[in-house]
N, C-alpha and C positions, 0 to 999 in steps of 0.2 A: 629187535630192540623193544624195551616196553614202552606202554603209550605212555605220553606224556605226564598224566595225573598221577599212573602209576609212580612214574620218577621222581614227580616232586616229592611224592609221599617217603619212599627210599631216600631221596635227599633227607630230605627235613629230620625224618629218623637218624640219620648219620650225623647231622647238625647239632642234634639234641643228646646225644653219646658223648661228646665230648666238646671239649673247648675250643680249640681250632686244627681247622683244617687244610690243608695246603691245597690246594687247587688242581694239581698234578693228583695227589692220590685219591682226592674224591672222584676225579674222573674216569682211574685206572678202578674202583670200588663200582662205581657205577657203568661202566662200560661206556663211556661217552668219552666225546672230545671236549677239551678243557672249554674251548666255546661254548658246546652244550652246556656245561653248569656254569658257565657266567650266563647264559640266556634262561634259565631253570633259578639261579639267586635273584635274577632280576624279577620275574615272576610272584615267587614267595616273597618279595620284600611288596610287590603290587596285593595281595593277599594281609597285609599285615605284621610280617613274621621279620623283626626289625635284625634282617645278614649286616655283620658288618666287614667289609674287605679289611685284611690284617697284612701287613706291611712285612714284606721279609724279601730273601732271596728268592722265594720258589711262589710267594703271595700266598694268599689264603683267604678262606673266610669263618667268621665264627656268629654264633647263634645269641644277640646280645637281649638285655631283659630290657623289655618294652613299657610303653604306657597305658597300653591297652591288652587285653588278652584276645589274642589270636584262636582259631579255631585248634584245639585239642588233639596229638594224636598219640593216640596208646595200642600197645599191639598186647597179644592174649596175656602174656606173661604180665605185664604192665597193669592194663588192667585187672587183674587177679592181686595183685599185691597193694593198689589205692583202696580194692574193696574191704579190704581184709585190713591195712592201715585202720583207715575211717569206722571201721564198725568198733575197734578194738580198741579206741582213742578214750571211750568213757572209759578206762579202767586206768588212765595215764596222770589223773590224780591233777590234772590242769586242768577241769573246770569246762572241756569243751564237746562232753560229749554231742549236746546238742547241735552245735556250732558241724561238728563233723559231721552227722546227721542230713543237715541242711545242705554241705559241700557234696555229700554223697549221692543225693538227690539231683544235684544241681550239673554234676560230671556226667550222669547217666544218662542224661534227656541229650546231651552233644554225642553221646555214643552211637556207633552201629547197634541194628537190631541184636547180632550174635553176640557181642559184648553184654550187651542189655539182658540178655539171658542168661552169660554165664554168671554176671555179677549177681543176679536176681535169685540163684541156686546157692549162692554161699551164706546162707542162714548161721550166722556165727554169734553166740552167747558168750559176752566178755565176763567173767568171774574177778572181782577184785582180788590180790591178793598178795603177799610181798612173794619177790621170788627170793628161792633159798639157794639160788645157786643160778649158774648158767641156763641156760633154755636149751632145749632139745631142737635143733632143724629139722624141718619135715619139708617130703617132695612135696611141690604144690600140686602138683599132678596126684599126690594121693590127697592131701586136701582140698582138691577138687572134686575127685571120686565121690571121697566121702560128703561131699555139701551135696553133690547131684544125688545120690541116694538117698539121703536125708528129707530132700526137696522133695525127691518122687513116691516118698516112703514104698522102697522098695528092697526086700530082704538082702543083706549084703552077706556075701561070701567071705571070709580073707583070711590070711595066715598071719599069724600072732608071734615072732620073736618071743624070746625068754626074755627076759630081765639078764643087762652081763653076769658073771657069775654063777649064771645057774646051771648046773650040770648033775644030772643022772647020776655019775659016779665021781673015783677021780681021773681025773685026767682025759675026760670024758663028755663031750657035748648031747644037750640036751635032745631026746627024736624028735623029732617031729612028729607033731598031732596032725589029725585032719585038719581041714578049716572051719574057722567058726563058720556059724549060721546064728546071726542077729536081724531084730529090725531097729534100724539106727533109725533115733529120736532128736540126737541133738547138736551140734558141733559147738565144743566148749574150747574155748582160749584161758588159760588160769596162769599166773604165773612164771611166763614164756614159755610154758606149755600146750597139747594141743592135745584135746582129750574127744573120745566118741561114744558120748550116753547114749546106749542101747539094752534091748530085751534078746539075755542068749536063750533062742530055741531050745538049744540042748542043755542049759542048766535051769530053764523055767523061771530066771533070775535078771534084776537090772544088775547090767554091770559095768564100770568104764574103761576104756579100754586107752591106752599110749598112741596117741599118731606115728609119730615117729616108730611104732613097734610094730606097723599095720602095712602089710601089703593085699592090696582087692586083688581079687578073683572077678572073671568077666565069664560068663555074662551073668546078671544081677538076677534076683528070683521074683517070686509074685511082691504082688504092692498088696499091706498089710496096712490092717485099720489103728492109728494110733492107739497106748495105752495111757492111763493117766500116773505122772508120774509120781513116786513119794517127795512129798516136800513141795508140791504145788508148780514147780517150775524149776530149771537146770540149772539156774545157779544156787536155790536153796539146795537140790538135791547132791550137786560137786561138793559145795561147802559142809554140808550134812558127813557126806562120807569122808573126805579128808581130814574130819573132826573125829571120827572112830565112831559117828553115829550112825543111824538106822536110813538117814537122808532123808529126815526132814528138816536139815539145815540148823539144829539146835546141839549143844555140846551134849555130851552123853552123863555129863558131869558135871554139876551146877551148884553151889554152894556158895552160904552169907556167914560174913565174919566183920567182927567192930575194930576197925586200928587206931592203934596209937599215932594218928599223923593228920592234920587239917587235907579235909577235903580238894584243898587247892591244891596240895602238892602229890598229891596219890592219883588224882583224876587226865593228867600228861600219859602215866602207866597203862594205864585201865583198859588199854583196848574198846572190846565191844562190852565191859562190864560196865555193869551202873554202879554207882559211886554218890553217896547223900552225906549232907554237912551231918553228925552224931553229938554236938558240941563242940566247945573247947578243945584244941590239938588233937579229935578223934573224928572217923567219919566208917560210915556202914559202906559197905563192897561188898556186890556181888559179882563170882566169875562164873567161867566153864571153863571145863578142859577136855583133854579123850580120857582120863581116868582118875581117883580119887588123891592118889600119889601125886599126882602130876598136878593138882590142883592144892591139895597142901601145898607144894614148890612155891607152885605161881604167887600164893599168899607170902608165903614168907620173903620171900624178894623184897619186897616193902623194909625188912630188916627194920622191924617198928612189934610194937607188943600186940597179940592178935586176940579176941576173945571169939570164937567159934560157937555161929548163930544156931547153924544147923548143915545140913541136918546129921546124923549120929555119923554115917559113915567118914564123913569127912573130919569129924572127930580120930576117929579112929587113924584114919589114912597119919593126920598129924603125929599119933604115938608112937605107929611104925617108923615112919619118916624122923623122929627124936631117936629113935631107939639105935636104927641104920647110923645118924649123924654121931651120936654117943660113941659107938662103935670104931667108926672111923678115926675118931679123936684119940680114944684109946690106943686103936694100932699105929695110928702117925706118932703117937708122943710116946710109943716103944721103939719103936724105928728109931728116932731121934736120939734117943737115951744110948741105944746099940753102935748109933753111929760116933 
């Protein structure tokens, strides 16, 4: 039979699983007689932890919310997911990242020392950014991996998934490559994503890589001296490259144009562009985009008269983009005629 402390602990865990529990099966879960957890509820409720007996045919008890907080308990999985919650909170656009900060700090010091170090390895860099779709699930067992390596800076091993879709031939799954050999730098959250800024040995390059596409290899390699990243730090450098840039966190595509629309009603749109009163029913914007096409687009959304500042390419991008829209008009208003 386990000692005592042990059981309450197994209790209280069972307590805290669910909403109630019959008395008979916490007993037959804990291997005890129903006496033992009425003498074990009695205890935790002397501790603080407000049991309350639930009335029925077979009785019960259930785990009710207190006025005080009781002593904490989280098991590895548990803690692995508050740490990663709370670090990941500044990105949730409600104002508390600090606020989380402070709770995370404040759960860690009631921790065991072994908790106290897992959590202290999960080095996690929240990335603002809308997601465009559902989020990828990853094991946390491999985002664990990857935080401990991260923490140790020590060369990771691991095999890299294709992307679905991607096949060698038809009908055909993609071979398998060796394993990489990176020194992981960073562990990024973007967008219900979960990404791993690292330097691949064998391509002499930063590159990022998918969680979810990441399985480690054990055992880990030598501990390597960090490099300095482009873009200054992991979220200019995410944002940098999922902009189509070089990853210093800037559009690769930047341009200023005068609209026909008051500064008050353009500047809701604008994203990260800056946006200036120009006078009367006009105002000056500027964007970025990943390309010069794609930033004519973004301009024209506004559906307002545009006068193009500079610089020449983006000029240009707009005649193309007139010429494509012309086109189009053409072939839909034959279609039309045909039909």
């Amino acid at each position: 039979m386990p000692t005592t402390s042990a059981r309450l602990l197994a209790l209280l865990s069972l307590l805290q699983a669910r909403r109630d529990w019959p008395g008979a099966l916490l007993a037959r879960r804990l291997e005890v007689s129903p006496r033992t957890v009425r003498r074990d509820v009695e205890r935790l409720r002397e501790l603080g932890y407000p049991v309350l007996a639930v009335k029925g045919p077979d009785g019960g008890y259930r785990l009710d919310a207190g006025t005080r907080l009781p002593p904490l308990l989280f098991d590895d999985e548990q803690a692995v997911a508050l740490a990663v919650a709370l670090r990941t909170a500044a990105t949730s656009g409600a104002g508390i990242g600090e606020a989380a900060a402070r709770a995370l700090t404040t759960v860690r010091q009631v921790m065991p020392a072994r908790l106290r170090r897992r959590i202290d390895t999960l080095g996690i860099t929240a990335v603002g950014a809308p997601a465009a779709g559902p989020g990828s699930p990853v094991d946390p067992a491999v985002l664990t991996a990857l935080a401990a390596a991260v923490h140790a800076r020590e060369v990771l091993r691991f095999d890299h998934a294709a992307p679905p879709g991607a096949v060698a031939g038809a009908g055909s799954a993609p071979t398998p490559g060796p394993p990489r050999r990176v020194e992981p730098h960073h562990l990024v959250a973007r967008a219900g994503r979960w990404y791993l800024v690292a330097w691949d040995l064998d391509r002499t390059d930063w590159r990022i890589f998918r969680a979810d596409r990441v399985t480690p290899r054990a055992p880990a390699g030598p501990r390597f001296t960090p490099r300095e990243l482009p873009g200054g730090s992991a979220a200019a450098f995410v944002t940098g490259r999922f902009r189509g840039g070089d990853g210093t966190g800037d559009w690769p595509c930047r341009g200023e144009v005068v609209l026909g629309l008051p500064a008050a009603e353009a500047a809701p749109y604008t994203g990260d562009g800056i946006v200036e009163d120009a006078g009367p029913h006009r105002c000056r914007l500027v964007l970025g985009s990943w390309s010069w096409t794609g930033l004519a687009t973004a301009f024209a959304r506004f559906d307002a008269d545009i006068e193009v500042i500079g610089p020449p390419e983006l000029a240009a991008a707009f005649a193309r983009l007139a010429q494509r829209c012309a086109d189009a008009a053409r072939t839909g208003d034959g279609r039309a005629r045909r039909g």
